[in-house]
N, C-alpha and C positions, 0 to 999 in steps of 0.2 A: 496770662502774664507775658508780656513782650522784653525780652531779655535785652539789651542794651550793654554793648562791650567798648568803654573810651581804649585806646591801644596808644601805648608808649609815651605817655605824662610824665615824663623825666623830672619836671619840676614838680609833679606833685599837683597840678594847680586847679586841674581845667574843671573843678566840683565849686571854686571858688569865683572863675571868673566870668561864669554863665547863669542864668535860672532855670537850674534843669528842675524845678519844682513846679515849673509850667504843667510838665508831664505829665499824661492822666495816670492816677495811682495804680494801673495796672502793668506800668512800667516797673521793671528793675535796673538800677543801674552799677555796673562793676568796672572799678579802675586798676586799670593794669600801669605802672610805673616801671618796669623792668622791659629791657628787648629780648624778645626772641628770634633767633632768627628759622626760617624755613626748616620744617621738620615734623617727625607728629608730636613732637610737645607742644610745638604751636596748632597744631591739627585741633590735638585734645583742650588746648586753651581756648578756642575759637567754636568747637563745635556747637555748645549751647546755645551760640546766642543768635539770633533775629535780626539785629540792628549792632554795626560795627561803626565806630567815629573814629579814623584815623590821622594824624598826621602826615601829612605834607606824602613824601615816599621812605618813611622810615620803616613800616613793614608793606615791604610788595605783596599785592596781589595775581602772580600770574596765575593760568589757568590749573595749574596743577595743583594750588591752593584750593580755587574756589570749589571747584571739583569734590574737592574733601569737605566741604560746610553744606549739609544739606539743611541745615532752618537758616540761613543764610538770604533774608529777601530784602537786605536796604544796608548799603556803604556807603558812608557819608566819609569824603575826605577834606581837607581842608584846602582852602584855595579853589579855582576856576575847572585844574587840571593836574592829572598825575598819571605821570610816566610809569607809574609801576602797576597799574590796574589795570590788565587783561579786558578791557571794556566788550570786545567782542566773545569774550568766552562768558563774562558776566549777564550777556544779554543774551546768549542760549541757555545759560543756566535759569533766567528770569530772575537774576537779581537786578535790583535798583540800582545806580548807582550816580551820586548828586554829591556837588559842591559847597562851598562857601564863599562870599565875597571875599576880597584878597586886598587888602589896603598896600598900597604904592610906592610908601616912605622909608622902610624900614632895612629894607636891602640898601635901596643907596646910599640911606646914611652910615652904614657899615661899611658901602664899600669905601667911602670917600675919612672914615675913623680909621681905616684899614692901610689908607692911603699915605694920611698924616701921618700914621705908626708906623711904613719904613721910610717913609721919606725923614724925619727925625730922628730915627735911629731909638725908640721907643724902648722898646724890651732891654736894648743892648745899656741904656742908660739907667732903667728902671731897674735891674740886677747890681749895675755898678752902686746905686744910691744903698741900696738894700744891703749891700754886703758892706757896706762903708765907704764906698769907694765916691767917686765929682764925677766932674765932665770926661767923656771916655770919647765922644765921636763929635763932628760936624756936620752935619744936617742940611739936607735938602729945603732949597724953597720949592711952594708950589706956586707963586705968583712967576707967570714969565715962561712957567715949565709947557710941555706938551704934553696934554690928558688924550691919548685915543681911544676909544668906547669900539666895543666890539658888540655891534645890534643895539639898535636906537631905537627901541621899543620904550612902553610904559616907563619901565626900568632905567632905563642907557636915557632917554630921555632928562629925568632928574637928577643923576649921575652929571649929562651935561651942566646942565644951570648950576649945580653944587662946586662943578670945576670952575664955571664961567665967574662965579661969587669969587672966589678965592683968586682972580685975575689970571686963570691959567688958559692957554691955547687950545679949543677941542676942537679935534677933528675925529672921522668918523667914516667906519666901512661894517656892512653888512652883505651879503649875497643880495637881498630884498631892498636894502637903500637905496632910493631916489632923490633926486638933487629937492624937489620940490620938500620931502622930507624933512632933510637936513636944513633946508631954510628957515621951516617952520620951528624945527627946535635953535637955529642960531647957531649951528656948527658948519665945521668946512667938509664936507664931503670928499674921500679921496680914495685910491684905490687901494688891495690890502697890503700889496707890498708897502705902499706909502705910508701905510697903519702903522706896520711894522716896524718900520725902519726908523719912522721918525719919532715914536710916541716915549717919551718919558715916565709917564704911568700906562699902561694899557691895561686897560678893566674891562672884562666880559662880562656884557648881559643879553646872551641868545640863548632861544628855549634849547633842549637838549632834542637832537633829529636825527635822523639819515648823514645830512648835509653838515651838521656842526660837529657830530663825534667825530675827536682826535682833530679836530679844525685845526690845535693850536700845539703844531708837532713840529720834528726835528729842524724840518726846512722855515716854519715859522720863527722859531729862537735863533737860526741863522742868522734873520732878517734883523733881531734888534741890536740896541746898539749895548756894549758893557755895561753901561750905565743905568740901564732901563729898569724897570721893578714888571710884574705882574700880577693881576691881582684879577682872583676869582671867587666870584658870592653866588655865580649860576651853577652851574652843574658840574659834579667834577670829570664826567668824561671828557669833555669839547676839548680836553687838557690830555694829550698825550703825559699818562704818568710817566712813563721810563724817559719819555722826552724830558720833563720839566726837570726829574730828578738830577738828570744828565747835567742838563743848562745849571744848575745850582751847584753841584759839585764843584764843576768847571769854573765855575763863574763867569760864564757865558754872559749870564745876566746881572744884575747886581743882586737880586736878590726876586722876593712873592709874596704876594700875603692870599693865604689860600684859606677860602672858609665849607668848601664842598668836596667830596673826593668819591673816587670811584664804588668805594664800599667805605660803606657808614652802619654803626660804629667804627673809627676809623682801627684795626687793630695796634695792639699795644705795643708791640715791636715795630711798627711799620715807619720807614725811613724817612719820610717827610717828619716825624715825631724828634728827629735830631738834628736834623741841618740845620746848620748854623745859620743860614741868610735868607731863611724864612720865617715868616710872621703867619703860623696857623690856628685858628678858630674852628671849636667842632660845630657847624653846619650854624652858626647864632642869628643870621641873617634877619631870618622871620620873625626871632623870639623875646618878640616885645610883648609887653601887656597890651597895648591897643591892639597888637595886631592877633594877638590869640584871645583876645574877648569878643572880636570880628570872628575866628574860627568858631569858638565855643558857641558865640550866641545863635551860630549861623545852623550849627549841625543842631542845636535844639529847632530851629526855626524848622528847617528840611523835618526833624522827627515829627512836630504837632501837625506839619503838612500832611503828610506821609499817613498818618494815623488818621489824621481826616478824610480822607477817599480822595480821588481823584490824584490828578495828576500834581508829583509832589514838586517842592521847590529844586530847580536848579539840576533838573536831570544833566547829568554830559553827557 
């Protein structure tokens, strides 16, 4: 019997939006819908099983996990890559461990709903209506504004054109951006001071590195101007917390719409949870139906690989 563990199905769903019935009947499969985090409750949750299907970096993998899973030979995560999976320790341990495709749309169209809800003053409106109350604020256009994108990858790429629809100005700095780049997507390429100082929305979409943690810290909120927003749907270290909390208090900046953070679950007292001139989402980016019927179908895809001999789909 091949034991099979989905981990952290918050919605409940990932049994409905895949055919895990492909699976030879000597599979079991068990869903876990609650988090755990690191510990031996999750030790003793995890040790049975054979095959682990996780989301995104909602439960890490580092080595001091895997260490503890000895029937542990195949982690399937969802998407291309994840930051939380000790790949080098997985690979003296001999486990497996393989991907999903990752469909392309689903973050920027968040970041750019993310956009329009502080540029509108959203929340701030949608409470006044709700409690009885009209018109409470005046609202931002984004025709005419400056959109600066931080990493012009996959990502920051459809973020541009999303801006460019809506008649807004993008420009655009990464460490790795090249003018030839920036051509190709139709934005102005500039330096990150220039990022900084000039952009009206400034959206991050860089992978999470060496080079990008705390990118976006004290001396960066310097650079913008009072009026600016920020908005993050990639990772929430790139974002010096104590920095952004800072800029918010102050009102450094005008305000954030933050959908990732340093530790997730975000805790229940934690202070981004009441500022006022932030607009946060816990981590929704990814959590579409297309895009978790892409995960789901994919980690069954990687299982009947896998079970089949040879070399399975989408090793990382």
């Amino acid at each position: 019997m091949t034991k099979i563990a989905i981990l952290d199905d918050y919605q409940q769903v990932a049994l409905t939006l895949a055919d895990w019935q492909q699976l030879p009947s000597s599979c079991s499969t068990t869903v876990f819908s609650d988090h755990l985090p690191y510990g031996d409750a999750l030790v003793a949750r995890l040790e049975p099983f054979a095959v682990l299907c996780i989301m995104r970096e909602r439960t890490p993998f580092p080595r001091a996990l895997l260490s503890r899973l000895p029937n542990l030979q195949l982690l399937i995560t969802s998407g291309a890559r994840n930051a939380a999976i000790d790949l080098v320790a997985a690979r003296e341990l001999d486990i497996t461990v393989c991907g999903t495709q990752s469909p392309a749309y689903a973050t920027p169209e968040l970041a750019m709903g993310l956009i329009l809800s502080v540029a509108r003053g959203l929340p701030r409106e949608i409470d006044s209506f709700r409690n009885g109350g009209w018109q409470v604020g005046v609202g931002r256009d984004l025709h005419g504004s400056t959109l600066g994108i931080l990493g012009l990858g996959r990502l920051g790429s459809r973020v541009a054109s999303l801006g460019a629809a809506f008649g807004m100005h993008v420009i655009a700095w990464s460490q790795n951006l090249t003018e030839q780049r920036a051509q190709e997507v139709g934005v102005r390429r500039v330096g990150k001071q220039e990022l900084f100082s000039q952009s009206d929305f400034l959206t991050i979409h860089l992978k999470l590195g060496d080079r990008s943690r705390g990118l976006v810290d004290t001396q960066a909120f310097a650079m913008m101007k009072p009026s600016a927003f920020l908005i993050n749907t990639s990772r929430g270290p790139i974002v010096d917390e104590t920095a952004l909390l800072a800029a918010l208090e102050s009102e450094q900046i005008a305000g954030a719409a933050i959908d990732v953070y340093d530790e997730e679950p975000l805790p229940a007292d934690h202070p981004l949870r009441r500022v006022r001139n932030a607009v946060c989402t816990p981590h929704i980016g990814y959590v579409t139906e297309q895009t978790y019927r892409a995960f789901y179908t994919g980690m069954v895809d990687v299982i009947k690989s896998y079970l089949a001999g040879g070399t399975p789909l989408n090793v990382l």
